[in-house]
C-alpha positions as CSV (number, residue, x, y, z in Angstrom):
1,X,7.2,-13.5,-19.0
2,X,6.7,-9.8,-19.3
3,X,8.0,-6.7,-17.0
4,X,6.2,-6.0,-14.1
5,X,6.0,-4.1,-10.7
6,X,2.9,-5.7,-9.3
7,X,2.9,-2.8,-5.6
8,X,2.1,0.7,-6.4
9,X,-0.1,3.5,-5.4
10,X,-2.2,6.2,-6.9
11,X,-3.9,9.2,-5.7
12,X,-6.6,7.4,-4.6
13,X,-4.7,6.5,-1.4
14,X,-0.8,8.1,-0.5
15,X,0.1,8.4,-4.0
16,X,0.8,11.5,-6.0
17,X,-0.1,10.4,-9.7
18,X,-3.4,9.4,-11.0
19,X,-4.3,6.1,-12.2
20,X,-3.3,7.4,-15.9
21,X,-0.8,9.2,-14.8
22,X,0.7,6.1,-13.2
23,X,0.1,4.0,-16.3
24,X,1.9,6.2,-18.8
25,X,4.9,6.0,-16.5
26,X,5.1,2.3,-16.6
27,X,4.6,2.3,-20.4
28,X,7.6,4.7,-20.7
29,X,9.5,2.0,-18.6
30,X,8.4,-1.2,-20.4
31,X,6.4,-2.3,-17.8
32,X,3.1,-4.9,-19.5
33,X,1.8,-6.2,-16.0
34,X,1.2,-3.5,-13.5
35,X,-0.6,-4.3,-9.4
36,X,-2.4,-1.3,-8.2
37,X,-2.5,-1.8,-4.5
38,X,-3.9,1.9,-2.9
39,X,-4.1,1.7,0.9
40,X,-7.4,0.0,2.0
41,X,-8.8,1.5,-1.3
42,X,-10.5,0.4,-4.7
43,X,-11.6,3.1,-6.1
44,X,-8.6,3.7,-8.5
45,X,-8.8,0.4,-10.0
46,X,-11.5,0.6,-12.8
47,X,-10.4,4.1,-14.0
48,X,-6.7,2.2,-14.1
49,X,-8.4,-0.9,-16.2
50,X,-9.8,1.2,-18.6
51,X,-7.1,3.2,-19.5
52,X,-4.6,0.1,-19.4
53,X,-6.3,-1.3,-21.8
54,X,-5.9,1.5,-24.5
55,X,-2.2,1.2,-24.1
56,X,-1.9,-2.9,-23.9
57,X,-0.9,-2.4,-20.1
58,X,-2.5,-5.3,-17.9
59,X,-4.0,-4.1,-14.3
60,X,-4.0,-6.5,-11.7
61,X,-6.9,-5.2,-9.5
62,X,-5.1,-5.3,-5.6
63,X,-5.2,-3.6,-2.3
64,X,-2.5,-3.4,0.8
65,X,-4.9,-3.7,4.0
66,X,-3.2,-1.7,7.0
67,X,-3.6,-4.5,9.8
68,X,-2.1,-4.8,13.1
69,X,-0.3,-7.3,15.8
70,X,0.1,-6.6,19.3
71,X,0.7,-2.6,18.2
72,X,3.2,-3.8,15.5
73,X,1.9,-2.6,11.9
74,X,1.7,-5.1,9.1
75,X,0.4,-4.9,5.6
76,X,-1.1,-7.2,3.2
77,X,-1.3,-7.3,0.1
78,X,-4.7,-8.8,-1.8
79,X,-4.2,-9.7,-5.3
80,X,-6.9,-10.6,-8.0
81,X,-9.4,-9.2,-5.9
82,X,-13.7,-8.9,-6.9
83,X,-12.9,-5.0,-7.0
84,X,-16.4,-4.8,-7.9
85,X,-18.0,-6.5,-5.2
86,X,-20.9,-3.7,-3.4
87,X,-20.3,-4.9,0.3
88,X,-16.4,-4.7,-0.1
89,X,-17.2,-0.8,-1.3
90,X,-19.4,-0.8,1.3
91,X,-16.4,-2.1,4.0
92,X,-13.9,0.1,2.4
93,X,-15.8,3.3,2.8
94,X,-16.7,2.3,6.2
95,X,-12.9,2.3,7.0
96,X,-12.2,5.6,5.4
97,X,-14.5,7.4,7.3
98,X,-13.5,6.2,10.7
99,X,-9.8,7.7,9.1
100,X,-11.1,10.7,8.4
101,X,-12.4,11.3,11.7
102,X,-9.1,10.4,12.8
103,X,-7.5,12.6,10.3
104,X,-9.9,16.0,11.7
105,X,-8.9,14.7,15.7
106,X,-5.4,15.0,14.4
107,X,-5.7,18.5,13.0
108,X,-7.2,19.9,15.8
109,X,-4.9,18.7,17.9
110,X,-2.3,20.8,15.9
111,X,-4.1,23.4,16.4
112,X,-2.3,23.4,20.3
113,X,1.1,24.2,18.3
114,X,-0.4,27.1,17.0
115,X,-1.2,24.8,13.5
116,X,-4.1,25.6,11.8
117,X,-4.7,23.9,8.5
118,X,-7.8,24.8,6.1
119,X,-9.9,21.8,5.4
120,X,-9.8,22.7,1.4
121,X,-5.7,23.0,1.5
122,X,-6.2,19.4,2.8
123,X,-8.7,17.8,0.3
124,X,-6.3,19.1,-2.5
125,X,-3.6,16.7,-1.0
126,X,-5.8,13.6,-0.6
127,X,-7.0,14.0,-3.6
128,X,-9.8,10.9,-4.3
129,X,-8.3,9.4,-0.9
130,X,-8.8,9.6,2.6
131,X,-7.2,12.1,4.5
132,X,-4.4,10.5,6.0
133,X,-1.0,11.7,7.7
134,X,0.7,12.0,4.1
135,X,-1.4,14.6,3.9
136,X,-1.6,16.0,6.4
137,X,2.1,16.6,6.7
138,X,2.3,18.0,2.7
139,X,-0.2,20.4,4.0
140,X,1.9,22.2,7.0
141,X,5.0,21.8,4.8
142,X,3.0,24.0,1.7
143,X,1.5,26.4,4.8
144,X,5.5,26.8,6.2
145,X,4.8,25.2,9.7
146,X,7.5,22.4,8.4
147,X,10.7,22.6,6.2
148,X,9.6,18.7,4.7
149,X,7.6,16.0,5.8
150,X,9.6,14.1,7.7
151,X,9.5,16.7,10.0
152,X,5.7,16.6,10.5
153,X,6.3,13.3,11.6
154,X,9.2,12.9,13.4
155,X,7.9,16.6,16.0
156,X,3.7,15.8,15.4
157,X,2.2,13.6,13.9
158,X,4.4,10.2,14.5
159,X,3.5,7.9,16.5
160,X,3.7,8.8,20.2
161,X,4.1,12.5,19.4
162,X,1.8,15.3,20.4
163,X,-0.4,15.4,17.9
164,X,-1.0,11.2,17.4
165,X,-4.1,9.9,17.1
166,X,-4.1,5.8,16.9
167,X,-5.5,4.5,13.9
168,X,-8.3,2.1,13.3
169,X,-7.0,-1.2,11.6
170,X,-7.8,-5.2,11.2
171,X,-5.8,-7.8,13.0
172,X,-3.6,-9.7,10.3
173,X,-6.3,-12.4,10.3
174,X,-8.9,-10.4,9.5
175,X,-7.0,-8.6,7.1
176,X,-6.1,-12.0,5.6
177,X,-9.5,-13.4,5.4
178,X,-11.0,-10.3,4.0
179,X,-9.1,-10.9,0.6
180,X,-10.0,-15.0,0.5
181,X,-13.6,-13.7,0.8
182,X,-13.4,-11.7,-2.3
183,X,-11.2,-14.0,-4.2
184,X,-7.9,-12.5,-3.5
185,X,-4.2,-13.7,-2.8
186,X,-2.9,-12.8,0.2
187,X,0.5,-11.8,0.4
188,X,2.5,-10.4,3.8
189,X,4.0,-7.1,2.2
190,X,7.6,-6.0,2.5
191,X,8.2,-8.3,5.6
192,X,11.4,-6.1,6.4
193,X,9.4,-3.4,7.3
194,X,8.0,-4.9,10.3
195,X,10.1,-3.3,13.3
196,X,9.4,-6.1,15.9
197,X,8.6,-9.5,16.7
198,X,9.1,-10.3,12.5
199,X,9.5,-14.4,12.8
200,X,6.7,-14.9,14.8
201,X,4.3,-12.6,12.6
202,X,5.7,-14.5,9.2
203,X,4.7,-17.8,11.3
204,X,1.3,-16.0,12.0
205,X,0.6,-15.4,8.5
206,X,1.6,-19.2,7.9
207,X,-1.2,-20.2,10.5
208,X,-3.6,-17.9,9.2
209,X,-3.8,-19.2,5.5
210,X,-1.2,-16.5,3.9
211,X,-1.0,-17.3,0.1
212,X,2.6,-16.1,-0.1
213,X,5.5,-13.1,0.3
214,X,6.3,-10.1,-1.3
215,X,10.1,-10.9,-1.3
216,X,11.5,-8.2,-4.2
217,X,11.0,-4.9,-2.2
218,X,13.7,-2.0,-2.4
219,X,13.4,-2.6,1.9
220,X,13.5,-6.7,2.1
221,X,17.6,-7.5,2.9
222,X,19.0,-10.4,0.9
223,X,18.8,-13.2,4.0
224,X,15.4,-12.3,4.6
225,X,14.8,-13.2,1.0
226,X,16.8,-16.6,1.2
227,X,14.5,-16.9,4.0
228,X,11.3,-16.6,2.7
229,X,12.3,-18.1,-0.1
230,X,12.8,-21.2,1.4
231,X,9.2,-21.0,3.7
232,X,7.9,-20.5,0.5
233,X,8.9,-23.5,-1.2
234,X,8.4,-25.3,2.2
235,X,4.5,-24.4,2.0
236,X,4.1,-23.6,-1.4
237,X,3.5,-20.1,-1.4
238,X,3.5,-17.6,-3.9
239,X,6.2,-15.2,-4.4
240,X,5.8,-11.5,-5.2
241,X,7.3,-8.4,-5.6
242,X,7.3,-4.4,-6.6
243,X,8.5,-0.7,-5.7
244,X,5.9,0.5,-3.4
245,X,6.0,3.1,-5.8
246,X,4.2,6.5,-4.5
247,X,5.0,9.3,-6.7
248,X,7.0,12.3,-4.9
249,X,5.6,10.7,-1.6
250,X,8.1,8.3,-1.1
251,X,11.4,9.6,-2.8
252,X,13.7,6.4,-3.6
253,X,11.0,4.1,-4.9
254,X,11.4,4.3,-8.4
255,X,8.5,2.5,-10.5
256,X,9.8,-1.0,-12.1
257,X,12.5,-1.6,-9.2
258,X,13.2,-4.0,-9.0
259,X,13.2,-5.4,-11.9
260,X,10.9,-8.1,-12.4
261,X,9.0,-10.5,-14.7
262,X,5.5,-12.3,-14.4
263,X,3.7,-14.9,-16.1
264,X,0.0,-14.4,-15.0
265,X,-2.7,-17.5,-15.4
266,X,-6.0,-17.0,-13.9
267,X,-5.5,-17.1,-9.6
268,X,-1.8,-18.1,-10.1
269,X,1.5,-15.4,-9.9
270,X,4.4,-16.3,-11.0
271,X,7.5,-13.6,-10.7
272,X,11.2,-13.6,-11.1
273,X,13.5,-11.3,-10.8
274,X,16.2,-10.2,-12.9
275,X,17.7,-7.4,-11.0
């Protein structure tokens, strides 16, 4: 088995390093099998492959589909996915344009706090990506309006405050079904992250055809693990794992924690930890 951290993000989505950027990281940590899984994106993943292959890194192509339950967010992760497939572009961009209308609504709704952002200050922060909150929030923090981005959040832009504007996302099945019909795995992401109603979305995801559980995340507690773990072997599932690593976006998430090993054989995952 080699080291791996199979959930990360570039600056194609929330993340703050490039795709090479990213992959000379994880070859200064040892890691051989790295998941690139940008928010409802692609677009990273080909640059990533062809620099991983210069440096005997392997790139699982992924994603980590934003989806929703009754107002509760949930993520899933799509493994193995045909990255290159025209109408899943096609979907993709569709979604990030609704966002970035979303993302403008948001911004001139700031504007009522006396906020006033330049649309170049916040293309520099989303980089290849959407513009999203992330960004947003870097952007009053570089302008002075905020002393760090929690702040943007927690006075603006969370949810509920002033300046919200709901986002557009798939319901879980959806989300689910859009990986199976581009060859993916679908895996429910850091289940411990879901703030309510968490049994009965993991039974969900069981009804709707889930291929497994990203278990190893620096979020999941150890009895939801024992937990999943033993759904897992109940129905077979796969089990996954990585850092959710972002870059300076998400301080705390260091790439390659936790530690973990793969063996990867075609459509099959197979991880262990040894953390």
């Amino acid at each position: 088995m080699l080291r791996c951290d199979l959930h990360t993000h570039t600056s194609y989505s929330d993340g703050t390093k490039s795709p090479q950027e990213l992959i000379k990281l994880a070859q200064e940590r040892g890691i051989k099998i790295l998941g690139i899984t940008d928010h409802d994106e692609i677009a990273g993943i080909e640059e990533a492959m062809e620099f991983a292959s210069k440096v005997g890194i392997k790139i699982i192509p992924g994603i980590e589909l934003s989806s929703i339950y009754h107002d509760i967010d949930v993520h899933i992760l799509g493994y193995m996915i045909d990255y290159k497939y025209q109408e899943l572009k096609d979907f993709l961009q569709y979604i990030k344009d609704i966002r970035e209308k979303r993302a403008y609504r948001i911004v001139e709704k700031l504007k009522e706090f006396n906020i006033h952002i330049p649309l170049d200050i916040l293309k520099k922060h989303a980089g290849y990506g959407a513009i999203g909150r992330p960004h947003i929030a870097r952007a009053m923090k570089e302008l002075g309006y905020i002393n760090d981005v929690s702040e943007a959040f927690d006075k603006y832009i969370g949810y509920d405050k002033p300046a919200y504007v709901p986002k557009f996302k798939l319901s879980i099945r959806e989300a689910i079904d859009l990986v199976h019909k581009y060859g993916g795995i679908a895996i429910l992401a850091h289940p411990d992250l879901i703030k309510d109603r968490k049994d009965e979305i993991i039974q969900k995801t069981l009804e709707w055809k889930i291929d497994g559980f990203e278990i190893w995340h620096p979020d999941n507690e150890p009895e939801t693990r024992e937990y999943l773990l033993k759904l897992a072997e109940n129905h077979h599932l796969v089990l996954t794992g990585g850092s959710d690593f972002h870059g300076e976006n998400k301080i705390g998430y260091e790439l390659g924690t936790p530690v973990l090993y793969c063996e990867i054989k075609d459509k099959e995952i197979k991880v262990e930890c040894h953390d």
